[in-house]
C-alpha positions in Angstrom: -22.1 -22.7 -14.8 -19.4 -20.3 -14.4 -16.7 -23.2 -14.3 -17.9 -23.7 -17.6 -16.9 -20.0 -18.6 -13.2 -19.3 -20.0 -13.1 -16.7 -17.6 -13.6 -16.5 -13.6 -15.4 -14.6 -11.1 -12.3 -12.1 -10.5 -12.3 -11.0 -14.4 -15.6 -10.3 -14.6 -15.4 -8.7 -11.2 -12.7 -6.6 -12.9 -14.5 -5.8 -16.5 -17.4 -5.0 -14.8 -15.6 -2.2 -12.4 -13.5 -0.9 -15.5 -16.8 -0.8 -17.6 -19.1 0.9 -14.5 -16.0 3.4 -14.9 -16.4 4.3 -18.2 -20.0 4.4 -18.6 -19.8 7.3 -15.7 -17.3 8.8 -17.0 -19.3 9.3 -20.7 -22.4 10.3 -18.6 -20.8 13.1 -17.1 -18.3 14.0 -19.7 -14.3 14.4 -19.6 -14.3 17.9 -18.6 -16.6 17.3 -15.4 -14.9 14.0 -15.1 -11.4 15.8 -14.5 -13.1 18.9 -12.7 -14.4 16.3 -9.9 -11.1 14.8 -9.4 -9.5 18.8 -9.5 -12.4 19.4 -7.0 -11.0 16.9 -4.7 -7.7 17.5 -5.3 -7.9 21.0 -4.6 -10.5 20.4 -1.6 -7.3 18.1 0.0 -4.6 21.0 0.0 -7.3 23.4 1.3 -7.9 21.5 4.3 -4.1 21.1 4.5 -3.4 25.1 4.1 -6.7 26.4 6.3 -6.3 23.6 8.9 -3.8 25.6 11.1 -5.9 28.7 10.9 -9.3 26.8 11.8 -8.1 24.5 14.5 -7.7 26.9 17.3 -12.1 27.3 16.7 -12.7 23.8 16.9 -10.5 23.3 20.1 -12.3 26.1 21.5 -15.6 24.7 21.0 -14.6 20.7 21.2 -12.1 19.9 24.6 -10.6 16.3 22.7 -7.9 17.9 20.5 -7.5 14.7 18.3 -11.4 14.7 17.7 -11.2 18.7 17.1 -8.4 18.6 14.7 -10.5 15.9 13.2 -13.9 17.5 12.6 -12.2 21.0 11.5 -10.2 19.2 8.8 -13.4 17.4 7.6 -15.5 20.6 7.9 -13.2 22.7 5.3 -13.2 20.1 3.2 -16.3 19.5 2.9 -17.0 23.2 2.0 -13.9 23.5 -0.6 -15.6 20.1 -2.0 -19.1 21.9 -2.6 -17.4 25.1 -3.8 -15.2 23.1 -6.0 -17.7 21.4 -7.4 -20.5 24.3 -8.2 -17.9 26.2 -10.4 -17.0 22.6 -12.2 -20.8 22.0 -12.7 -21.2 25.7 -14.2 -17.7 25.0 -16.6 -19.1 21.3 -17.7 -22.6 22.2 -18.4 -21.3 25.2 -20.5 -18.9 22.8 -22.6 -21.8 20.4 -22.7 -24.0 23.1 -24.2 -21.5 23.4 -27.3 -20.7 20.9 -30.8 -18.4 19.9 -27.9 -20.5 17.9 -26.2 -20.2 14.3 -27.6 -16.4 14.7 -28.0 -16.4 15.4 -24.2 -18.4 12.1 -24.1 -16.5 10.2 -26.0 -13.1 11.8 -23.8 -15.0 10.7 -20.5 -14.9 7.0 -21.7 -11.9 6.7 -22.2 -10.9 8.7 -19.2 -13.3 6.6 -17.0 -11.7 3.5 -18.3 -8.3 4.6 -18.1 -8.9 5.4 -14.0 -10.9 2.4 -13.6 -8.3 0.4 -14.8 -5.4 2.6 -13.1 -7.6 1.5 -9.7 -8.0 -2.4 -10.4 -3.9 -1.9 -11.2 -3.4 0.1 -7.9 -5.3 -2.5 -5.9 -3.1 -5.1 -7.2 -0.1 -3.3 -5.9 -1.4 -2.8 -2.3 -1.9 -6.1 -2.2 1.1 -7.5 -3.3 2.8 -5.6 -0.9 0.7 -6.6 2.1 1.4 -10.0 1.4 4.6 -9.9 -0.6 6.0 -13.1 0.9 2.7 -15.3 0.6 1.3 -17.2 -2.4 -1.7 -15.3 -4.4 -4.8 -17.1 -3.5 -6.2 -19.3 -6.1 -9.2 -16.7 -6.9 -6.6 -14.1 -8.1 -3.8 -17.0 -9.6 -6.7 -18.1 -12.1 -7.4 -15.0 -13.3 -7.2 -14.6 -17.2 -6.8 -10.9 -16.5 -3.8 -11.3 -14.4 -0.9 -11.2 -16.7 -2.2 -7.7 -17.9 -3.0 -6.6 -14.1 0.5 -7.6 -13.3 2.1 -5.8 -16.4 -0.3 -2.3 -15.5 0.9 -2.8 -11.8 4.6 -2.4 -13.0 4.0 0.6 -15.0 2.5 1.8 -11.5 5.5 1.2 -9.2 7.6 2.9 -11.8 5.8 6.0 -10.8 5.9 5.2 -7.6 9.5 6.8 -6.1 11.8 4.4 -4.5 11.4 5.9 -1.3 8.0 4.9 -1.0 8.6 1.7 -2.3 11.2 0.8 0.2 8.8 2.5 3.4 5.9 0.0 2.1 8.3 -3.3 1.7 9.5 -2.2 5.3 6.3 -1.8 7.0 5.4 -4.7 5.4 8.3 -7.4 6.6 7.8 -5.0 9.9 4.2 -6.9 10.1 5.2 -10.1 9.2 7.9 -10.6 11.9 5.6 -9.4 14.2 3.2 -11.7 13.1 5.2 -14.7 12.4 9.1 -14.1 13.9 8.1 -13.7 17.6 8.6 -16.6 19.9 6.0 -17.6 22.2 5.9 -17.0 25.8 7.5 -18.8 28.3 9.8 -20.9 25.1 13.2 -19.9 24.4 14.4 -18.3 20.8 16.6 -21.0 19.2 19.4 -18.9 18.4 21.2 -19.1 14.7 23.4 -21.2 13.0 26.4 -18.8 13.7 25.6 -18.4 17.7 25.7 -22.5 17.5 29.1 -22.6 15.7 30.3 -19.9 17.9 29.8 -21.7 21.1 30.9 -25.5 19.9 34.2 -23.9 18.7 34.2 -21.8 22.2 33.9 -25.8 23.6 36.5 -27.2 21.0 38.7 -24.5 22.7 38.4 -24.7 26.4 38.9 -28.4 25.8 42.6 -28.0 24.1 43.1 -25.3 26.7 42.6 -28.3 29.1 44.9 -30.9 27.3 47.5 -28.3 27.1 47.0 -27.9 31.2 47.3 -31.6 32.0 50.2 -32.2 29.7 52.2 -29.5 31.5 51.9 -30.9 34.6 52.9 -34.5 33.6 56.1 -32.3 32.1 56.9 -30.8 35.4 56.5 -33.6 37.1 59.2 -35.6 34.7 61.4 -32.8 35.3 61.8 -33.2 39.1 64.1 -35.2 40.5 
């Protein structure tokens, strides 16, 4: 039955992500929309700022450094996150309360489709760099949606500074020699076009060398008496 459909599995995959989205996003409204992703936001660069001071605690009470770096950075932000988020409940329920209200509704879904959209775009890119030098499998190639994916995605690595594009195209040629360029055990590398061209004109040259030799001798030899 869905054959039958003009559209596949992966766009209504996408449409119904984008549309979950938005229908959150006008549930909780624009303003609490954007204090939840400030709330995390700021709960990340709290955990970066108070993680030096909290560490030496946790390595006091856990002896694995790695695990007690781990569970201090995870504590503070789980506290920022709930401290974050109380003062963006008490903002969003006080706008809510106002003529505001269905404006901040309205807001929210358009927000919540615009990130839902940004997300399905950001996956896209991810991907595409993973497997930059293999063919799109047919699930994603049939997509209707694609051409407007595709044309979001761009948008998205124009954002995206060159550094960090060139770091993820590195790591990802870095996996796929490691994957695919590595000879296997016990079998020789077969070694390039140049190294083969190198060494028959290395041969091309110890042979004249050799002509040269024997002609030089069949000169002396003429010469004596």
């Amino acid at each position: 039955m869905i054959e039958s459909l003009p559209v596949t599995v992966t766009d209504l995959a996408v449409v119904g992500f984008v549309a979950l989205a938005g229908l959150l996003a006008f549930a909780w409204g624009f303003v609490r929309v954007v204090l939840v992703v400030a709330a995390w936001v700021g709960a990340i660069v709290v955990s970066v700022l108070l993680l030096p001071e909290v560490r030496p605690f946790a390595r006091d009470l856990i002896p694995i450094a790695e695990v007690a770096d781990a569970v201090a950075a995870v504590a503070v932000f789980i506290v920022a996150v709930i401290l974050f988020s109380i003062a963006g409940d008490m903002v969003a329920d006080a706008v809510r309360g106002t003529r505001a209200g269905f404006i901040d509704r309205a807001l929210g879904l358009c927000f919540g489709v615009a990130i839902g959209s940004a997300l399905v775009c950001a996956a896209y890119v991810g991907l595409s760099w993973l497997d930059e030098d293999q063919e799109q499998p047919e699930w994603l190639r049939s997509a209707r949606l694609l051409p407007v994916v595709e044309t979001g995605a761009d948008w998205l690595r124009a954002l995206v500074p060159g550094a960090a594009r060139e770091a993820a195209r590195a790591g990802a040629e870095a996996r796929g020699q490691a994957s695919g360029d590595v000879a296997p055990a016990g079998r020789a590398r077969p070694r390039p076009d140049g190294d083969a061209e190198a060494g028959a004109g290395a041969a091309e040259q110890g042979y004249g060398a050799r002509e040269r030799g024997a002609l030089n001798q069949l000169l002396r030899g003429s010469e004596e008496p």
